[in-house]
Structures are given as C-alpha cells and as structure tokens.
C-alpha positions in Angstrom: -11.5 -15.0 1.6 -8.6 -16.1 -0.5 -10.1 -14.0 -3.7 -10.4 -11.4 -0.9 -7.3 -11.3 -0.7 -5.9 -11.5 -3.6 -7.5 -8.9 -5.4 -6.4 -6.6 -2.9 -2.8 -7.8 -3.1 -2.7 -7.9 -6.6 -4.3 -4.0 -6.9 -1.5 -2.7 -3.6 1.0 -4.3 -5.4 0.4 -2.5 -8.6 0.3 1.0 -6.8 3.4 0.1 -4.7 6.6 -0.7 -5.3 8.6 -3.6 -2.6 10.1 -1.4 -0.2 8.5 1.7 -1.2 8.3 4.0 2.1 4.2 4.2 2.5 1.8 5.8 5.2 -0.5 3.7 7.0 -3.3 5.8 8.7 -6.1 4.6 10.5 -8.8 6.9 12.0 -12.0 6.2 14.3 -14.3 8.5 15.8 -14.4 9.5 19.5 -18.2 11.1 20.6 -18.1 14.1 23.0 -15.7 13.7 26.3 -13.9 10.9 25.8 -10.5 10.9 26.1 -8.7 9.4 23.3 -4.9 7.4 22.9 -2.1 9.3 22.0 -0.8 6.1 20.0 -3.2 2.8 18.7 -2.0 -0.3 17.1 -3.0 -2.0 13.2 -3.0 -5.4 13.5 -0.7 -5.3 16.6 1.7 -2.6 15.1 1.8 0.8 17.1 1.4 4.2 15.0 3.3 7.1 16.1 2.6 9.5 19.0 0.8 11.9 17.9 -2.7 12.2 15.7 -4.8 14.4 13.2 -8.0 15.6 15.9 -10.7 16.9 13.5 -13.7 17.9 15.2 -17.2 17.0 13.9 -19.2 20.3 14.4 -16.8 22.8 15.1 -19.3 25.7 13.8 -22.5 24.5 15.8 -21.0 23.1 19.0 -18.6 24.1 21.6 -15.3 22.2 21.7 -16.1 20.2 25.2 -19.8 19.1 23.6 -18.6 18.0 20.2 -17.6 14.6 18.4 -14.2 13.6 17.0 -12.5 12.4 14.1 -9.2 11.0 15.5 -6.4 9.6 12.5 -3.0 8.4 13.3 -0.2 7.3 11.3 2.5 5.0 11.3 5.4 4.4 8.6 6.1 1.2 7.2 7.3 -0.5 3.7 5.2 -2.1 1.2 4.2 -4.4 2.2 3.7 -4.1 5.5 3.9 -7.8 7.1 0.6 -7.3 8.1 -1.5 -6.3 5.2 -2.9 -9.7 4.5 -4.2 -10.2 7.6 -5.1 -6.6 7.9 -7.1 -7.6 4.8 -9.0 -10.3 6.2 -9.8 -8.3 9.3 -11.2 -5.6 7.3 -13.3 -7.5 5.0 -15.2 -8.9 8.1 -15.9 -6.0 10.0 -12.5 -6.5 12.5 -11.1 -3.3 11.4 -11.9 -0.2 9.3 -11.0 2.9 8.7 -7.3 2.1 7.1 -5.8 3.5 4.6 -2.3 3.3 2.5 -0.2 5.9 1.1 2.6 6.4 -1.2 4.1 10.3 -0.3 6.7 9.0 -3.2 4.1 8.4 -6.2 0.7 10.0 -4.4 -1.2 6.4 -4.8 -3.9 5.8 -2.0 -5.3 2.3 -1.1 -8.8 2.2 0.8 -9.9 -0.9 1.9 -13.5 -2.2 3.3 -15.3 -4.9 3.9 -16.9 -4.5 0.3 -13.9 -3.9 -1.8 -11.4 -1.3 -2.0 -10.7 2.5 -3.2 -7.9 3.6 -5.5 -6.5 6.7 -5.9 -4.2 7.7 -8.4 -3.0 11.3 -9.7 -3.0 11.1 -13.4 -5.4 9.6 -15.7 -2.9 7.6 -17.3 -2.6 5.7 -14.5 -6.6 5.4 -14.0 -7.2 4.1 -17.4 -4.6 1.8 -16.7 -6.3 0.1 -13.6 -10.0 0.9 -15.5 -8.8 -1.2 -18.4 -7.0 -4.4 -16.9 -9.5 -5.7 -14.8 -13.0 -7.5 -14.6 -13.2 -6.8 -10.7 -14.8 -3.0 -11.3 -17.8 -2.5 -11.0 -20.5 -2.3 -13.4 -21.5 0.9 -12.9 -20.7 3.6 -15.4 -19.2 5.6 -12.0 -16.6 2.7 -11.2 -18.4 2.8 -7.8 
C-alpha cells in the first residue's frame, strides 16, 4: 500500500502545482426511481449542491424507467488533505469513481484500484510522463 501510494502522489504531484485550485468530481450511478442526494461527501468532505444527471438510455427509455449517471463536484487545493487516504480507499475497492482536475493547466488524474489515468493536453507533456517512468505499462497502448 505504501508503493500505492506513492506512485500516485508522485504522478498528482507532477500534474499539480501546491495550491493549485483543482476539481474533485466523483460520480456513481443511480438505476431507475431512486432518488438521489443533492450533495455526497469524498472521504468525509461534502461536494457542492448541485450535480451533472446524465441519463443512461435517454433514446430507448422514458425518463421515469431509465438509469442514471449522477457526478458532483467539489473545489479544493492540491492536495486535498485527503488524497492519500482517498488513495488507499480507492485501491481497495472503498471508493471509485474520483477524479482530479486542473481548470488552470487542463491535467486530469483518474485513479482505481489498478492504477491510475493521466490526462494531459499537449504531447510534450505526454512524452514527458511516457519517458520518466518504469511504472507504465508494457503495452505498446500505455494501457
């Protein structure tokens, strides 16, 4: 668990800078009439009112017969107190679905209990993180 964790501090840290204003979204899925919070918590932090409601099969099934896709959001600074417990929660199954932003530089962090995604906007930056480390995969997709 300690590697765990610090391979995924040591890739966040790259693609955020300390302080820098990030989004931290998680989403989960809500199946047919269930009602759904307005707010949820990460790692005992509330999001903000409010939430993206996608629906599953909005061209096949009628509104009150269809599944959700519910994300919220909440504001923080890297890092968020949290993330290294968020981290370990994650990587056992505790909690999924979480993702990190940077609105400033565009960098997205994905972790799951197998690893995590990166996303960066130039290819610069992607050769950077392809080159510097043993911890990508083998596969010629980086997957």
């Amino acid at each position: 668990m300690q590697e765990v964790v610090h391979r995924a501090k040591t890739v966040a840290n790259a693609l955020f800078e300390p302080d820098e204003p990030i989004i931290v979204l998680t989403s989960n899925w809500y199946f047919e009439d269930t009602e759904y919070p307005e707010s949820v918590q990460i790692i005992g932090e509330p999001t903000q009112s409010g939430s993206a409601v996608f629906r599953v099969n909005k061209a096949s099934v009628a509104p009150e017969f269809d599944d959700y896709f519910i994300t919220w959001a909440r504001e923080d600074a890297w890092p968020p107190a949290y993330f290294e417990k968020l981290v370990r929660e994650v990587a056992v199954g505790n909690e999924a679905l979480i993702c990190f932003i940077s609105p400033r530089s565009g960098n997205i962090c994905y972790p799951y209990d197998g690893g995590m995604d990166i996303f960066v906007p130039s290819e610069a930056q992607r050769q950077s993180f392809s080159l510097q480390s043993d911890w990508r995969s083998k596969l010629i997709s980086g997957l």
